[in-house]
N, CA, C and O atoms as a GROMACS GRO file, in nm:
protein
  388
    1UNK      N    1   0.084  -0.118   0.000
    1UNK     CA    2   0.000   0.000   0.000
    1UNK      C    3   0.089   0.125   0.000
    1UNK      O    4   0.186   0.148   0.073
    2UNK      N    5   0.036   0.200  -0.096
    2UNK     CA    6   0.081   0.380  -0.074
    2UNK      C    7   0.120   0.407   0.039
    2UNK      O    8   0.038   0.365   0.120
    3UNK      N    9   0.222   0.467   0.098
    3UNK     CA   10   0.215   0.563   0.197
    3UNK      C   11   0.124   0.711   0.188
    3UNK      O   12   0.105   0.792   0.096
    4UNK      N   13   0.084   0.704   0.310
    4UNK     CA   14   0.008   0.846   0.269
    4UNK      C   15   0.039   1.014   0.257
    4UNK      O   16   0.151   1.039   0.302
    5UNK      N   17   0.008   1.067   0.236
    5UNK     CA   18   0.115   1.178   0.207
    5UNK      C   19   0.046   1.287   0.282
    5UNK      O   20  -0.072   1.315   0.258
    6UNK      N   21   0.123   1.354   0.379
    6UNK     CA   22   0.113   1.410   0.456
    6UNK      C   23   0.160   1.581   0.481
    6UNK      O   24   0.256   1.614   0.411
    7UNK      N   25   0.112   1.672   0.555
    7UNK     CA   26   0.147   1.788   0.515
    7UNK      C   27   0.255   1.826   0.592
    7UNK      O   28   0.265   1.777   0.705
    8UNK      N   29   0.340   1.907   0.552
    8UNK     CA   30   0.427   1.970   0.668
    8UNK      C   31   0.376   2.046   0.823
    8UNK      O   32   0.443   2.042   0.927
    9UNK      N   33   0.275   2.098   0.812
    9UNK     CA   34   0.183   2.152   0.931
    9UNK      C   35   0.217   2.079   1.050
    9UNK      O   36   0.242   2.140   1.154
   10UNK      N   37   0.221   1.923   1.042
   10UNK     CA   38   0.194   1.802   1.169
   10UNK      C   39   0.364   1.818   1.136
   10UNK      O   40   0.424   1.891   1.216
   11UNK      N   41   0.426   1.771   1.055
   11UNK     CA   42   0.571   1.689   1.057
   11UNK      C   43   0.643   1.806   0.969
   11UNK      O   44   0.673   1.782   0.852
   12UNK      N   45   0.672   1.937   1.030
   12UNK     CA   46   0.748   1.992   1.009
   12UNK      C   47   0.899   1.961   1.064
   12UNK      O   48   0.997   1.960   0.989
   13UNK      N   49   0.906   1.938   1.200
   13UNK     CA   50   1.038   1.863   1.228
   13UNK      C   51   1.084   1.721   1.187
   13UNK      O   52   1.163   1.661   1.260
   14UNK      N   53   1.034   1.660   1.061
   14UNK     CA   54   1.036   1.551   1.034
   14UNK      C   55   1.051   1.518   0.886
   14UNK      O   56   0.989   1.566   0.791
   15UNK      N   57   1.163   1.409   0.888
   15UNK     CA   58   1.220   1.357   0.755
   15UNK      C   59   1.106   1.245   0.709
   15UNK      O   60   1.132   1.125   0.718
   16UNK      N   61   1.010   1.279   0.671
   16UNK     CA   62   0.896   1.211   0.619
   16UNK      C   63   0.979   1.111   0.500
   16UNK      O   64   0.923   1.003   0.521
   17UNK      N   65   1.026   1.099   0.448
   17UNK     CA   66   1.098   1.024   0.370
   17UNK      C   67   1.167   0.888   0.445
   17UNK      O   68   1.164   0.771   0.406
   18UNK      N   69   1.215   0.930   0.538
   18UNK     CA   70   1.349   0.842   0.634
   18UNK      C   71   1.182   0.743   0.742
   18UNK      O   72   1.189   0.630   0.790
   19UNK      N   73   1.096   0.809   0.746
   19UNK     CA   74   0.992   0.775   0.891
   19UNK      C   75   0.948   0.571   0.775
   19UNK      O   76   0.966   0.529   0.661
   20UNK      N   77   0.895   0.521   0.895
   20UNK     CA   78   0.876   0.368   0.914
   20UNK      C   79   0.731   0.398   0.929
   20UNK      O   80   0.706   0.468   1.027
   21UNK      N   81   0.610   0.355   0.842
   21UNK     CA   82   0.489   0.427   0.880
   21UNK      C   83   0.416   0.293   0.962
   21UNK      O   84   0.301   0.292   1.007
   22UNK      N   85   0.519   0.177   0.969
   22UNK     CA   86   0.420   0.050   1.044
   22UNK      C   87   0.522   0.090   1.180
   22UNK      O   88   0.440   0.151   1.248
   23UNK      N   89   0.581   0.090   1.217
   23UNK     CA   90   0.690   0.087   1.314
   23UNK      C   91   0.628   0.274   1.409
   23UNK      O   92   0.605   0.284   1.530
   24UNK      N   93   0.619   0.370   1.324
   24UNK     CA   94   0.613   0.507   1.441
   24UNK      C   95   0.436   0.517   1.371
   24UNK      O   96   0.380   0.619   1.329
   25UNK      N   97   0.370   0.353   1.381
   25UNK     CA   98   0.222   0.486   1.388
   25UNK      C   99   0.174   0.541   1.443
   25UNK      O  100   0.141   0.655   1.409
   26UNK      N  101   0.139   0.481   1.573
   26UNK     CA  102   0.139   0.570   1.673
   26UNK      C  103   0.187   0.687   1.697
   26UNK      O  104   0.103   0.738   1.772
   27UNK      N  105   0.285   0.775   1.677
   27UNK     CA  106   0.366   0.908   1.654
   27UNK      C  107   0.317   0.912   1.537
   27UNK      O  108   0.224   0.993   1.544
   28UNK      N  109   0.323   0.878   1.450
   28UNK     CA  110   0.215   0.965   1.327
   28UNK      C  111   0.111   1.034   1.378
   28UNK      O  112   0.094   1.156   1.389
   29UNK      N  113  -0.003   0.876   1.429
   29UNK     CA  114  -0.130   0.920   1.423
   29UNK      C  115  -0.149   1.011   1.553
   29UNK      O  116  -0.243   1.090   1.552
   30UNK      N  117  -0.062   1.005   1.668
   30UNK     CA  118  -0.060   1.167   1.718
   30UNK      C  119  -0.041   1.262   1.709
   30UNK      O  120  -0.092   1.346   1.782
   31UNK      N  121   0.060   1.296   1.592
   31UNK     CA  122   0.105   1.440   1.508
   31UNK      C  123   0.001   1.451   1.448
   31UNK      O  124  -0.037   1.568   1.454
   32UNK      N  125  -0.090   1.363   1.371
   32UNK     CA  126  -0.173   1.401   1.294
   32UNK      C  127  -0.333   1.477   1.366
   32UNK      O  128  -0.411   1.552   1.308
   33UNK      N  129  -0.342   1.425   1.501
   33UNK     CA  130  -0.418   1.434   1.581
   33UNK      C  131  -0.424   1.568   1.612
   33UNK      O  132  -0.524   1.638   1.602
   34UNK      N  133  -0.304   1.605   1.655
   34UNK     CA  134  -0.314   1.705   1.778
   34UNK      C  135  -0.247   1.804   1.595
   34UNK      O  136  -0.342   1.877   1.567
   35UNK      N  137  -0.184   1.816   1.532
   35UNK     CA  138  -0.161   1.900   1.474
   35UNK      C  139  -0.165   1.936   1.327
   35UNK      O  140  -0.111   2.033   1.273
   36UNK      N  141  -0.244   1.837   1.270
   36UNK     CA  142  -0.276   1.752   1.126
   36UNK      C  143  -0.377   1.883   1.062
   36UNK      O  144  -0.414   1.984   1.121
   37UNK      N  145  -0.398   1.851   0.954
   37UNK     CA  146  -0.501   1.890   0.856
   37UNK      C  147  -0.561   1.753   0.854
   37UNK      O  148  -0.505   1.644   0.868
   38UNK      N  149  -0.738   1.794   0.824
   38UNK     CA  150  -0.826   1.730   0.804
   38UNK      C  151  -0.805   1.623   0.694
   38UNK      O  152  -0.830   1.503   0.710
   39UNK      N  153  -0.742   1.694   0.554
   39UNK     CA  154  -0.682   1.633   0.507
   39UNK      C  155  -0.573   1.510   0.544
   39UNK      O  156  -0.585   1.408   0.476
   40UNK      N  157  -0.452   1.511   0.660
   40UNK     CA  158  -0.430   1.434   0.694
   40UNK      C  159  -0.453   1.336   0.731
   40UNK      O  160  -0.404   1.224   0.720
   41UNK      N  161  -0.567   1.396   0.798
   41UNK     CA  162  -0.678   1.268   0.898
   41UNK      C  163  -0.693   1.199   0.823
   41UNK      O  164  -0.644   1.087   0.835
   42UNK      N  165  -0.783   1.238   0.689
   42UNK     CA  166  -0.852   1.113   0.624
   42UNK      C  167  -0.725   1.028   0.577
   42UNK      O  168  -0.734   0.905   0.575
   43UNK      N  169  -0.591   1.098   0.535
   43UNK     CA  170  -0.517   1.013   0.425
   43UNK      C  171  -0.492   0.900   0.535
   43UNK      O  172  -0.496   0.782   0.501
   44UNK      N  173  -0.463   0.944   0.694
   44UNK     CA  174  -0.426   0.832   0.767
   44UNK      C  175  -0.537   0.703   0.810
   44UNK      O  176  -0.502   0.593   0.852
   45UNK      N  177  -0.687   0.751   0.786
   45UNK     CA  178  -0.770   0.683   0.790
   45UNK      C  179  -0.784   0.565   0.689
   45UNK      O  180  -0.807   0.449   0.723
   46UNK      N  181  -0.767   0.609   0.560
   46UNK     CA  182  -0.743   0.522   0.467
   46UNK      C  183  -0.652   0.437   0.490
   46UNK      O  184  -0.676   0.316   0.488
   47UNK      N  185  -0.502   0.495   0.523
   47UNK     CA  186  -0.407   0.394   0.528
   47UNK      C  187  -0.355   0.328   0.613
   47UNK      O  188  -0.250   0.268   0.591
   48UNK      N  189  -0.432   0.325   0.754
   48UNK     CA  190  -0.440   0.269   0.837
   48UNK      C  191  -0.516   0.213   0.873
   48UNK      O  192  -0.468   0.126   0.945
   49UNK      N  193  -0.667   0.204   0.868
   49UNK     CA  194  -0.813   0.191   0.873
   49UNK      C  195  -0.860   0.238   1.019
   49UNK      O  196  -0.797   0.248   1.124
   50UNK      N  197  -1.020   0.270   0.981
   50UNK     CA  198  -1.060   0.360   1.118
   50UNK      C  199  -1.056   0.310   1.239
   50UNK      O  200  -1.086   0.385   1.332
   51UNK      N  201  -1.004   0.119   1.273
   51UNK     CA  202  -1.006   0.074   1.392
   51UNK      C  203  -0.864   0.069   1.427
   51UNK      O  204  -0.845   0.048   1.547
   52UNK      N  205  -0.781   0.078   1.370
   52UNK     CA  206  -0.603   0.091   1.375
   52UNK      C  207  -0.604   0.283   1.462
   52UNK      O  208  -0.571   0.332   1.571
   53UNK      N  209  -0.637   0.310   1.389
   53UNK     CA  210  -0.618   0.482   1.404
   53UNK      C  211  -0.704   0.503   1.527
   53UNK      O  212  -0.671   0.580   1.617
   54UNK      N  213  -0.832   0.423   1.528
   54UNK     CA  214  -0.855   0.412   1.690
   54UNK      C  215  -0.770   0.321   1.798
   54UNK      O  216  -0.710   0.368   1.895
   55UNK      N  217  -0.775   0.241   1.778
   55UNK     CA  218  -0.660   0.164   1.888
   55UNK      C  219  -0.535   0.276   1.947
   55UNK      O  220  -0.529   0.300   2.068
   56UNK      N  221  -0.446   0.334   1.855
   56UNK     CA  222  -0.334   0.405   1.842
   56UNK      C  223  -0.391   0.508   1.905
   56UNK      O  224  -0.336   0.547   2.008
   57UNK      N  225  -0.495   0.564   1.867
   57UNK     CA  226  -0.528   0.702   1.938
   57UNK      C  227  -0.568   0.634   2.074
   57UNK      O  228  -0.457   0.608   2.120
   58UNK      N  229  -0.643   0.597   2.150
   58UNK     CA  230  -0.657   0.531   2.263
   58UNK      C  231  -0.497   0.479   2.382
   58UNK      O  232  -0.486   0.448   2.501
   59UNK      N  233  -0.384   0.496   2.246
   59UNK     CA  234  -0.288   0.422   2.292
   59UNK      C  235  -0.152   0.554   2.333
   59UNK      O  236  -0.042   0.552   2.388
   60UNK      N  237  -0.268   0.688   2.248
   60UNK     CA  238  -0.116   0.785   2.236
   60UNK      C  239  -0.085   0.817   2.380
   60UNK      O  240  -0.151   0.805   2.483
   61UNK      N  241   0.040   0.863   2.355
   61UNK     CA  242   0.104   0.921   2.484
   61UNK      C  243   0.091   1.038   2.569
   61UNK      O  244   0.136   1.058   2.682
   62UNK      N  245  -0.002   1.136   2.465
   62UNK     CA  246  -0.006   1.264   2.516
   62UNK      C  247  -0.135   1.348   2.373
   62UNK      O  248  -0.100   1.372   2.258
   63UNK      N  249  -0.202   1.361   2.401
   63UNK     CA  250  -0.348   1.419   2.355
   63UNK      C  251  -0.395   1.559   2.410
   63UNK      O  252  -0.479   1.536   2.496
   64UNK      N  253  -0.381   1.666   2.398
   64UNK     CA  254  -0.480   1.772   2.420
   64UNK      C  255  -0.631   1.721   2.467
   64UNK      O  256  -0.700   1.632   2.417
   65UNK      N  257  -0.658   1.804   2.577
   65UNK     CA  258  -0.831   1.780   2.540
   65UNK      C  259  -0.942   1.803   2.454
   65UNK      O  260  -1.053   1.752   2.465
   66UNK      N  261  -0.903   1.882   2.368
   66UNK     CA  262  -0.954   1.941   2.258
   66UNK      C  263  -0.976   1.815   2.156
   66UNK      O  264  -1.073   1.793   2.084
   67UNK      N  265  -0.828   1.725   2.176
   67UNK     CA  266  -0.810   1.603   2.056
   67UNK      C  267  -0.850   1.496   2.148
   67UNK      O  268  -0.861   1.396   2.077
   68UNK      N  269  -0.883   1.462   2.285
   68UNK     CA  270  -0.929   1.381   2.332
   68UNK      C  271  -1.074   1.379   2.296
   68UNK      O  272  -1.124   1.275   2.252
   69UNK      N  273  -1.149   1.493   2.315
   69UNK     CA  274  -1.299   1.528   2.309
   69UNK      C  275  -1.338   1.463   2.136
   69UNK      O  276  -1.435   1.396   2.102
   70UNK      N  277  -1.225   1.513   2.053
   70UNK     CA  278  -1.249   1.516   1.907
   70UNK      C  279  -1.264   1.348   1.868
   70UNK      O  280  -1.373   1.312   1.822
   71UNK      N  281  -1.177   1.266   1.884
   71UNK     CA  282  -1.175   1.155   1.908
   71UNK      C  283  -1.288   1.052   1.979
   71UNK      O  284  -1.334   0.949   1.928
   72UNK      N  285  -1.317   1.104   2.101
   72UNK     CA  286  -1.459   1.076   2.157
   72UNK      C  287  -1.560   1.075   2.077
   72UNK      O  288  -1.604   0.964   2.047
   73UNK      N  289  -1.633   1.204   2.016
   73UNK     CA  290  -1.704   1.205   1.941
   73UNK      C  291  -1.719   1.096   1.804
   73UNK      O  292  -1.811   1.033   1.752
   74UNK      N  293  -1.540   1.118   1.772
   74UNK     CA  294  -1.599   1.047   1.628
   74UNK      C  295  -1.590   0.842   1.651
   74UNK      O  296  -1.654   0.758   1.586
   75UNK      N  297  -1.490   0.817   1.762
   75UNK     CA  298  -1.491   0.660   1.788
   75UNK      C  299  -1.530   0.633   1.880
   75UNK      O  300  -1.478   0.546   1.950
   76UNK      N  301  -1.654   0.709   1.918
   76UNK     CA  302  -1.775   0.676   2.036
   76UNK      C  303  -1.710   0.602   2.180
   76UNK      O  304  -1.762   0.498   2.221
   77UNK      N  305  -1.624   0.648   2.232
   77UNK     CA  306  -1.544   0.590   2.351
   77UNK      C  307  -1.568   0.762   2.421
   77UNK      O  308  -1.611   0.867   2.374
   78UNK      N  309  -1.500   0.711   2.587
   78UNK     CA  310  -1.535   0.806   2.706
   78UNK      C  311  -1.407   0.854   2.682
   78UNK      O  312  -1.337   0.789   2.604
   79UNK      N  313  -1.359   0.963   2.737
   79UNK     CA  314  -1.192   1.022   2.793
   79UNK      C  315  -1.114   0.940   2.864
   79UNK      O  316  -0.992   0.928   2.854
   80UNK      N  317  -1.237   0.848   2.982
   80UNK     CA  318  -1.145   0.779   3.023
   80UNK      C  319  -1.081   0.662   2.978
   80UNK      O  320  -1.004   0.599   3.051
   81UNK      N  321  -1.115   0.617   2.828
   81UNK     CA  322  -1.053   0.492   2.774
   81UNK      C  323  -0.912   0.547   2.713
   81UNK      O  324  -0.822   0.464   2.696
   82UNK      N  325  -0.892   0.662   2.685
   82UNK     CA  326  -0.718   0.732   2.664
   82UNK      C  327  -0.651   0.683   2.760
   82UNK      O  328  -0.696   0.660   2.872
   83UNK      N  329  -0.533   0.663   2.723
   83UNK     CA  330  -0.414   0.583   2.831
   83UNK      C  331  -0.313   0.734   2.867
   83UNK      O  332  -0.237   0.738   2.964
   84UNK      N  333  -0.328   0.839   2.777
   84UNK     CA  334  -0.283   0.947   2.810
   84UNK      C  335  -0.379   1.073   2.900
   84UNK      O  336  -0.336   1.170   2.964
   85UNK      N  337  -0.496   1.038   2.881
   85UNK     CA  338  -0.604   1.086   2.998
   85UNK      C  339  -0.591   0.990   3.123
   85UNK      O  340  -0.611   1.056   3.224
   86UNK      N  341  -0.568   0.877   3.148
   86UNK     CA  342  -0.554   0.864   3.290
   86UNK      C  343  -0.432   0.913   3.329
   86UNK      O  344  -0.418   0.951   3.445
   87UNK      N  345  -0.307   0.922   3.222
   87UNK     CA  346  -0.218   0.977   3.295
   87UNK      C  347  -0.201   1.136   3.388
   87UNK      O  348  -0.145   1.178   3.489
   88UNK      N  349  -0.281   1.177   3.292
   88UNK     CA  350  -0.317   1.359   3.281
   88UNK      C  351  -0.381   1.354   3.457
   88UNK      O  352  -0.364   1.449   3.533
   89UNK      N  353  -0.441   1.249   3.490
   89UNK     CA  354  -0.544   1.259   3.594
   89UNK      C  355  -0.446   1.214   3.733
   89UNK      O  356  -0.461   1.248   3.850
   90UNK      N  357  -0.359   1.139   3.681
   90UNK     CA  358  -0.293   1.116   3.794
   90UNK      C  359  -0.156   1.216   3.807
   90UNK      O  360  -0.098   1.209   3.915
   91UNK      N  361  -0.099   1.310   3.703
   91UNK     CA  362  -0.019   1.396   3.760
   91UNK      C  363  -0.108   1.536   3.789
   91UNK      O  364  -0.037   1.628   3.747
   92UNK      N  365  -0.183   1.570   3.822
   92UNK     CA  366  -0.269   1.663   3.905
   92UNK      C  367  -0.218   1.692   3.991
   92UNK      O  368  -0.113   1.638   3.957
   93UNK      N  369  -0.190   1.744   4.107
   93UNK     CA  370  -0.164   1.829   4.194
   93UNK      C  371  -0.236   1.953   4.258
   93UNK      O  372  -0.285   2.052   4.205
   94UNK      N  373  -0.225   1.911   4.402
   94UNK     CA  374  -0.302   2.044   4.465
   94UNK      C  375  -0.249   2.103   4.539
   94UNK      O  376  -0.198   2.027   4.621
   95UNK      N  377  -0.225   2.223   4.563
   95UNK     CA  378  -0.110   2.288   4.598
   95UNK      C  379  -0.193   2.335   4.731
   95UNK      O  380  -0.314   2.355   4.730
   96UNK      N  381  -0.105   2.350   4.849
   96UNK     CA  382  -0.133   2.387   4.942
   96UNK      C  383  -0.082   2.536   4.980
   96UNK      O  384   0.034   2.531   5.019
   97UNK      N  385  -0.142   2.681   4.978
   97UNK     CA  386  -0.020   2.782   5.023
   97UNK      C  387  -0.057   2.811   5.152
   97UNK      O  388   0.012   2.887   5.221
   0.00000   0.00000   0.00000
């Protein structure tokens, strides 16, 4: 299969040429997440399929809430099934002055 072709917007610090797209999908499909064109989205939807690109998103390391919420909506799961939302919840802190 094609690799999908992607914009500089998400992977401006990145040798898109040199990248492993089975090996860093996960780091794809979070660049594409949190900083992608719509356009991106779909090319990664195609070339990953919409239950891969869910798993991975469920699996990323670090999500905005903005891209947690976005995600929710479209692969019908809670915030709390993100493995990077429970993390978010457990470095919280309450400061005492």
């Amino acid at each position: 299969m094609n690799k999908p072709t992607l914009s500089k917007q998400a992977f401006w610090d990145v040798d898109m040429s040199k990248i492993d797209y089975e090996k860093n999908a996960r780091y794809i499909v979070e660049k594409v997440i949190e900083r992608g064109k719509a356009e991106d989205f779909n090319n990664i939807l195609s070339f990953y399929g919409f239950e891969k690109v869910k798993e991975l998103a469920l699996q990323a390391n670090s999500l905005s809430d903005i891209s947690i919420n976005f995600c929710c909506v479209l692969f019908k799961v809670k915030p709390t099934d993100f493995k990077c939302y429970e993390k978010k919840q457990l470095n919280l802190r309450h400061w005492n002055f």
